[in-house]
N, C-alpha and C positions, 0 to 999 in steps of 0.2 A: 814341247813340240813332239809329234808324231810321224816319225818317217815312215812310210810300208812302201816294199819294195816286192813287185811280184814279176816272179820269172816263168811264164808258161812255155812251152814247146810242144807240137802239135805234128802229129808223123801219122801216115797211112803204110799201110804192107810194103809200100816201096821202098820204104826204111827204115825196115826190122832188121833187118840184117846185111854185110857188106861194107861198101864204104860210106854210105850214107848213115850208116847205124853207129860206126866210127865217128864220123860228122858228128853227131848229134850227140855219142858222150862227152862230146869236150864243150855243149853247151856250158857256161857257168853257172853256178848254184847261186850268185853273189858277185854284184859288182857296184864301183861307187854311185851315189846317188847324182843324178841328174841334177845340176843347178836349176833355179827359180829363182825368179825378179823377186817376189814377194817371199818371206818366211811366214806362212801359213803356220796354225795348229796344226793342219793333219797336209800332209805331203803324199803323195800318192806318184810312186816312180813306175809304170806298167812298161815290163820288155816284152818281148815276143818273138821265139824264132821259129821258123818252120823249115820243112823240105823244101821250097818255091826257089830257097837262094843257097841250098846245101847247106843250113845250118852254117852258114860264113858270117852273118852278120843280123842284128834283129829287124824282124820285120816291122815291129813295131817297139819306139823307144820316146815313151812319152812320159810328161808330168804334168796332174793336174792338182787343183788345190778345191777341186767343187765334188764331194762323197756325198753322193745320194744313199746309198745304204752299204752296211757293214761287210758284203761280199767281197769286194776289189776285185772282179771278176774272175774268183776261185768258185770250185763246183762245191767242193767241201770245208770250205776258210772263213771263219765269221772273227772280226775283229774290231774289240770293243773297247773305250778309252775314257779317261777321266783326262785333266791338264798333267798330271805327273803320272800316269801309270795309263798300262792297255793288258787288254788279256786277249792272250792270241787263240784261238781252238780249231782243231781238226777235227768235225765231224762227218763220220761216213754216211753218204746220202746216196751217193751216187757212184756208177762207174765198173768195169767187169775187172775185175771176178769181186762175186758179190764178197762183202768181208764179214764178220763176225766171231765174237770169241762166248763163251758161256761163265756167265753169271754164277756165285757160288749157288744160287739154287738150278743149275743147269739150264737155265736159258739161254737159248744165242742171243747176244746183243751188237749191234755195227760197236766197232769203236770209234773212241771221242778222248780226247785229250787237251787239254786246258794251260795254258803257259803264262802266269801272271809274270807279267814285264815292269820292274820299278824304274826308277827314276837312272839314267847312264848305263841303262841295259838292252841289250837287242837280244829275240830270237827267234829261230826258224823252224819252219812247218815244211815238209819235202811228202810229195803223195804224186800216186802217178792213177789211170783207169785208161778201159777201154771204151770208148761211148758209140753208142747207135743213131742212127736218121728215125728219128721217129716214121717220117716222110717217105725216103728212098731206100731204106735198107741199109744203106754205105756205114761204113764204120771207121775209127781213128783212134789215135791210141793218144792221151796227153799226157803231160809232166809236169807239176807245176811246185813251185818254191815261195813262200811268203816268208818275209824277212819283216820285224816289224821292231822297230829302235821307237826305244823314250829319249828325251834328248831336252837339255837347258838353252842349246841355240843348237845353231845347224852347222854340221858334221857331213859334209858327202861323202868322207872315208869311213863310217861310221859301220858299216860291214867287211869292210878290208882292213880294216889296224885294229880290230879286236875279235877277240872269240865272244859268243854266245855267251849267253849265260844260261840256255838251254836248247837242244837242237831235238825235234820229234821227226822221225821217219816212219810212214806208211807204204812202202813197196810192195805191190803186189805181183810174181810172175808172167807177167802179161803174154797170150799166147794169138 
């Protein structure tokens, strides 16, 4: 079985800073999985907090068991599984400030990071951007956390009573 568990947060200028900027660091990185009737292959737990309720509680906290493609509504998260293994990756695609590092022959490349998960193993992907309206100009800043457990039956504490077996962080200064 396949747990992912995505935690986004979603904030405009009115809380970058103050108490709402407070509010929103104490979103969680990780919390237990949502139960499901069914124990599915692949498990899909999607939270969601935004500014709308002060980052008090999620805006959205749902489980589905129907993956149409490998995103889990991350901008930059593709994750990919066989029945006993997944491999989680963080590629930069999107989001300000542009990111890139240089290749031994001095190219800038975005980065990408790859996290083979075997079998009694979970781990996490943490990346934040600023994105634009294509549309209207407006702009917003996210955060988002993928959490992604191999598992022989289902575990809802299965990110709370263990550590990682590898955690990747992509921060950017966001201004």
């Amino acid at each position: 079985m396949i747990a992912i568990q995505t935690i986004g947060t979603t904030w405009t200028k009115a809380s970058r800073g103050g108490k709402l900027a407070v509010m929103r660091s104490r979103v969680p990185k990780l919390l237990p999985l949502k139960s499901h009737t069914d124990l599915p292959d692949v498990l899909w737990h999607k939270v969601g907090f935004g500014e709308t309720n002060r980052f008090e509680s999620p805006l959205v906290n749902d489980v589905t068991t129907h993956v149409e493609n490998n995103r889990f509504g991350c901008r930059n998260i593709y994750i990919d599984w066989t029945d006993c293994s997944a491999t989680l990756t963080y590629r930069y695609q999107s989001g300000a400030p542009e990111r890139s590092f240089f290749d031994n022959t001095g190219t800038p490349v975005p980065p990408e990071h790859s996290i083979h998960i075997s079998m009694n193993c979970w781990a996490s992907v943490e990346y934040n951007g600023r994105f634009t309206s294509i549309d209207t100009g407006n702009w917003w800043y996210e955060h988002a956390v993928a959490n992604v457990a191999v598992m022989r039956s289902f575990d809802h504490r299965v990110f709370v009573a263990s550590a990682p077996c590898e955690r990747y962080t992509q921060l950017a200064a966001l201004w």
